[in-house]
N, C-alpha and C positions, 0 to 999 in steps of 0.2 A: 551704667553699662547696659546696651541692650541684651536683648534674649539672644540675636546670632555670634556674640563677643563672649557670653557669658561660659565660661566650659564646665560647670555643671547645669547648664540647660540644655537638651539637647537640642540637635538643628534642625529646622525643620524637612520632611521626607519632600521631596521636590518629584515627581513622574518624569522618567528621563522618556523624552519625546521618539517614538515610532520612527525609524527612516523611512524614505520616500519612497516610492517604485517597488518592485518586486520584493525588496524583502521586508519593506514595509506591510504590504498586503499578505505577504506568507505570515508574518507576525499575528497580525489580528488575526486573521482567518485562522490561524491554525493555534491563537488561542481561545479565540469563541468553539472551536471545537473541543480544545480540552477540558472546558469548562463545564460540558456534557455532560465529562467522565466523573464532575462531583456526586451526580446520582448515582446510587450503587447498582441501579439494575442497567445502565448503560454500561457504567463500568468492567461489569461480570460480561457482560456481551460483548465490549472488546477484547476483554483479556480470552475468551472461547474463541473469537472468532480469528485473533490474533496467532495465537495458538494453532489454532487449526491449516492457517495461511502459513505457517513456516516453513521452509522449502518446498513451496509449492504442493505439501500434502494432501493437501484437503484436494488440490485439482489432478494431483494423480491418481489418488482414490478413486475418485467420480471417473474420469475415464479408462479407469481399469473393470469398473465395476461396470459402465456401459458397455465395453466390450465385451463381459462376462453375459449380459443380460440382452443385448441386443447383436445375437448372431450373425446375421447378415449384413449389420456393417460396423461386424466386429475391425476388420482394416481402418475402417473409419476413424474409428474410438484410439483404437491404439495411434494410429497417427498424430489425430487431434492432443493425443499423452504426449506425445513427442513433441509436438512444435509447444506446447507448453512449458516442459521441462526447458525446451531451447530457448523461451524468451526468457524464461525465471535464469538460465545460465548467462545468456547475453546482458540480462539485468545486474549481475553479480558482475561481471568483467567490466562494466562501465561504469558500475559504483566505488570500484578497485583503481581506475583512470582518473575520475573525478574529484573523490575522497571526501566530500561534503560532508562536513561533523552535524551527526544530528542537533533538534533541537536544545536548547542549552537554560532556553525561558522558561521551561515548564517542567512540571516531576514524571518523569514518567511511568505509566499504570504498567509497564511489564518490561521487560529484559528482552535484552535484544543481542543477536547474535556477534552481529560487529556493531562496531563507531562509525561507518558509513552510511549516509542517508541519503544520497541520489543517484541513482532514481529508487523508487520505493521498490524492492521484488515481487512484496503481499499484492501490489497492485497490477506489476506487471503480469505473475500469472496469472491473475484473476483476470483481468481483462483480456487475455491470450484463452482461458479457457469459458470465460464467456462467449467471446466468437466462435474458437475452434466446437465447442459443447453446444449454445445456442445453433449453430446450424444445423447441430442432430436433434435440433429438437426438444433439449433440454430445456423444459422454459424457465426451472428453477434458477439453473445456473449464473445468469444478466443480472439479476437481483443480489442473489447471495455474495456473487464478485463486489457489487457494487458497496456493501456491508461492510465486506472483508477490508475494502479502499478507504471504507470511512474510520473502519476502527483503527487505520493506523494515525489517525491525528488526533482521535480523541483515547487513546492513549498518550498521545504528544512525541512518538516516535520518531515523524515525520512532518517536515515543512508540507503544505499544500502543495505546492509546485513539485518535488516529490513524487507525492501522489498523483498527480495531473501524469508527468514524463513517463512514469512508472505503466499508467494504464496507455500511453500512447503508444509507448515502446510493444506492450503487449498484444493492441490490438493491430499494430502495422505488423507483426512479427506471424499474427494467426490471419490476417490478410495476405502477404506474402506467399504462405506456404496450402493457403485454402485448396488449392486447386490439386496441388500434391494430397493433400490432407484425402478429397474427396479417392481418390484413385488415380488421378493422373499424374502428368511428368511436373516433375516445379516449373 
C-alpha cells in the first residue's frame, strides 16, 4: 500500500494555488504585509495606529486642534473636519452596499468594528484629511494617513484593494469639497 492509500499516514499538505487577477494580487500583497505584523515592534504600531484610525478619530482630533491653534483659518480646519468625517460616512454607507467579508487567510492583529471590508474607512479618512489637512499646511499629516493605510493590512484587516478604494474615495471626497473647504461656495 502506498503512503497516500495508507490511513494511518497522513497525506501530504499540497499549497492550494493563489487565484488569478485582483484577488489573486490582494492575496499576496496583503499577505506580504501581514507577515510585517510577525515583528512586534510593527505590530504595536498597527495596533496604535489602528486604534487611533477608528472613526476617523485621530482626523478629528487634528482638525479640531488646528482650528483651536490656528485662528485665522480656524473655518478652514473646521471644514477640512467636515469633509473628513463626510468621506469616513460615505465610506461606511458603501461598505454597508457592498458587504465585502474581510480577510479570512490571515489572523488578525486587532478587532474590528464590523465584518465589512470595502472600502477600508481607516484609509478613507486618512486620505480625505491628508488633502483636506495637507493643504493647511499640515505636513505631518500625508505621512501619518499613509501609516494609518498601511497598518490596516498588516494587521490583515483589509484586502489591498480595500485600502487602495478607501484612500481614493477619500482623496476625491477632500478634492470635491476643497474649494468649499477653503471658504467658498462648493
Amino acid at each position: 500500500m502506498d503512503d497516500l492509500h495508507d490511513p494511518h499516514h497522513p497525506r501530504p499538505v499540497r499549497p492550494v494555488p493563489h487565484p488569478l487577477g485582483l484577488p489573486g494580487m490582494d492575496h499576496r500583497i496583503g499577505a506580504a504585509f501581514r507577515a510585517c505584523g510577525a515583528d512586534p515592534r510593527v505590530a504595536g504600531a498597527a495596533r496604535v495606529l489602528s486604534w487611533a484610525g477608528e472613526h476617523a478619530a485621530l482626523w478629528l482630533a487634528a482638525g479640531l486642534a488646528g482650528a483651536a491653534v490656528d485662528r485665522p483659518r480656524r473655518g478652514a480646519w473646521l471644514r477640512g473636519t467636515v469633509l473628513t468625517a463626510g468621506a469616513h460616512a460615505v465610506s461606511m454607507g458603501v461598505k454597508r452596499v457592498v458587504r465585502r467579508p474581510r480577510p479570512a487567510q490571515v489572523e488578525p492583529l486587532v478587532g474590528t468594528v464590523g465584518r465589512h471590508s470595502f472600502p477600508s474607512s481607516h484609509a478613507t479618512s486618512a486620505a480625505a484629511a491628508a488633502v483636506a489637512f495637507g493643504a493647511l499646511g499640515a505636513h505631518a499629516v500625508p505621512p501619518l494617513a499613509a501609516a494609518v493605510c498601511l497598518s490596516r493590512l498588516v494587521a490583515g484587516v483589509h484586502h489591498p484593494s480595500d485600502v487602495a478604494a478607501g484612500a481614493a474615495l477619500g482623496v476625491l471626497t477632500a478634492r470635491l469639497g476643497a474649494r468649499w473647504m477653503r471658504g467658498g461656495t462648493a
